[in-house]
N, C-alpha and C positions, 0 to 999 in steps of 0.2 A: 225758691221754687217748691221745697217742702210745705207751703204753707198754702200755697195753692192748690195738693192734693187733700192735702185737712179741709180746706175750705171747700171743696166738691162734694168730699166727703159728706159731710154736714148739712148738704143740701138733700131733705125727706125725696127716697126713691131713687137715689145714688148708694148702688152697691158694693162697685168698685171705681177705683181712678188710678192711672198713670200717667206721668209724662211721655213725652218721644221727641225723638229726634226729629221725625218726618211724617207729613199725613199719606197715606196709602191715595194713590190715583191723583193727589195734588203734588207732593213736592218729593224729593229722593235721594239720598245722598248712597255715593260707593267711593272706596275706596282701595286700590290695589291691593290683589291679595296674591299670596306664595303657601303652596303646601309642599311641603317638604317632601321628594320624588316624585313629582307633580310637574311634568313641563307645560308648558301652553297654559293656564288657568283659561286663559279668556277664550279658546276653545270650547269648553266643557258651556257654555252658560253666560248670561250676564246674571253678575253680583248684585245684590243689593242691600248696602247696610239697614240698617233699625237699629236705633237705640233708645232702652223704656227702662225704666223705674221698677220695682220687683215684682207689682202687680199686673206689671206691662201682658202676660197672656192670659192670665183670668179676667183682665179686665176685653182684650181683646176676641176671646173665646178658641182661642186657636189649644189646642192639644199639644201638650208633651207626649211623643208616642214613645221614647227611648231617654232614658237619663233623666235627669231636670232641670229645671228652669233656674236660671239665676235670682238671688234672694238679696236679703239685706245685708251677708257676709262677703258678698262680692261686690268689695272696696275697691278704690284710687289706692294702688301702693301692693294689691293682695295680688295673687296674682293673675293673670289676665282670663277672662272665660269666654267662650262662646256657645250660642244656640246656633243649631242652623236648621234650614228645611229640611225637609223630607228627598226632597228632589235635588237638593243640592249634596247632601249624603249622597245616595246613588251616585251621583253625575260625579262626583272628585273620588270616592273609594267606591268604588261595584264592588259588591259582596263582602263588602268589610262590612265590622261595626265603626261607627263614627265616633262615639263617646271613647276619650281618650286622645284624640288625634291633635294635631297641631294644624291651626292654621296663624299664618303671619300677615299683620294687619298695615297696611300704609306701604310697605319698605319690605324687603329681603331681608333686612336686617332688626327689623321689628322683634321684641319679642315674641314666644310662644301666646298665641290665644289659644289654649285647651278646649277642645270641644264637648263641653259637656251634656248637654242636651238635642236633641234630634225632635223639632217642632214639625206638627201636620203642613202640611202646604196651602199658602196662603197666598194672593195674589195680590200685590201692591201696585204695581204700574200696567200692568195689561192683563187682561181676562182669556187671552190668547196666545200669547206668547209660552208654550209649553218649554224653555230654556230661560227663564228669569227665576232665578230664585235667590231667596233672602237671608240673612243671617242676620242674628240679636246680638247685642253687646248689652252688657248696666249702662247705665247712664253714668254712674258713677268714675267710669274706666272711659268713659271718653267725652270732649267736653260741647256741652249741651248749644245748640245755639242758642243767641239772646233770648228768642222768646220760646221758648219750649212748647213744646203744642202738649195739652191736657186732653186725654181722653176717657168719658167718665160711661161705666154700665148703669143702666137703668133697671128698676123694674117698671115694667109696663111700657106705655107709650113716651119713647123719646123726644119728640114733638111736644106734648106738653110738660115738659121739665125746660127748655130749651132757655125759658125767658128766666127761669128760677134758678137757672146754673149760670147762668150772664149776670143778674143781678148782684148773686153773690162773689163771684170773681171779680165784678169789677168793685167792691169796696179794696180787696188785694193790690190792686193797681197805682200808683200814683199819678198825679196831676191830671195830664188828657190823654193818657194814656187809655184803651180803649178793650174792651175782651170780646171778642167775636166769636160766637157760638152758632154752632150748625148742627145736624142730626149728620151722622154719616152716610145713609142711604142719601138726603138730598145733594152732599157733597159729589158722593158718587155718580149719579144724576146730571 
């Protein structure tokens, strides 16, 4: 998969690129979460995991407002990190700060994900829903689906890079294996 961000990379007028777990308004993954003196969770909100690659929010444009972003230090093995929203801070600690905090990933018995970062709010599955909010993991700490979705920033017009970042992804590809590229406004759309 690292080879596939090199190779976006590479393509003139790619400025950044990450992997992810999920495409925002197309596909979603959550999984059960536990905060420690926290009853109800699924009261407060519906969850929504993400998980990207280190450049996962400058490539996305979303803001660290508190703390930061996960990097290339946070390994499979280190120990466990998390980002979360803006909204989802509020909604689990009112008037705390969130950097620090623990939240437990899949299971009650899960280890600690440490909250290290507090991300702008960002909408993933509804544009309306003011009770959805998201949290980041590495990619490295949790494991990728088969085909990772690549998401690469442009400068200029995304549309025409479109046919120039397919191209070059799919030499990456084996056999008929296939690379499907879109601008994310038309996704959204």
């Amino acid at each position: 998969s690292e080879r596939f961000l090199i190779a976006a990379r590479e393509v003139p007028g790619v400025t950044h690129a990450t992997l992810a777990a999920t495409i925002p308004f197309w596909s979603n993954e959550g999984r059960g979460l536990w905060v420690p003196g926290v009853d109800s969770i699924s009261r407060k909100g519906r969850f929504i995991l993400q998980a990207g690659s280190p450049d996962y929010f400058t490539t996305m444009g979303t803001r660290i407002v508190r703390g930061r972003a996960f990097d290339a230090t946070d390994r499979k093995g280190g120990p466990n990190v998390v980002v979360v929203s803006e909204g989802m801070a509020k909604a689990i600690w009112p008037g705390q700060d969130a950097p620090g905090k623990c939240v437990r990933i899949g299971a009650d018995t899960a280890p600690c994900s440490t909250v290290i970062g507090v991300a702008e709010e960002m909408r993933t599955r509804s544009l309306t829903d003011t009770r959805e909010y998201t949290y980041y993991i590495p990619a490295t700490q949790f494991d990728l689906p088969m085909e990772p979705q690549l998401f690469a920033r442009v400068n200029g017009d995304a549309a025409t890079l479109v046919d120039d970042l397919r191209t070059r992804l799919q030499r990456e590809l084996p056999g008929a294996a296939y690379a499907n590229t879109m601008t994310l406004g038309r996704l959204i759309d």
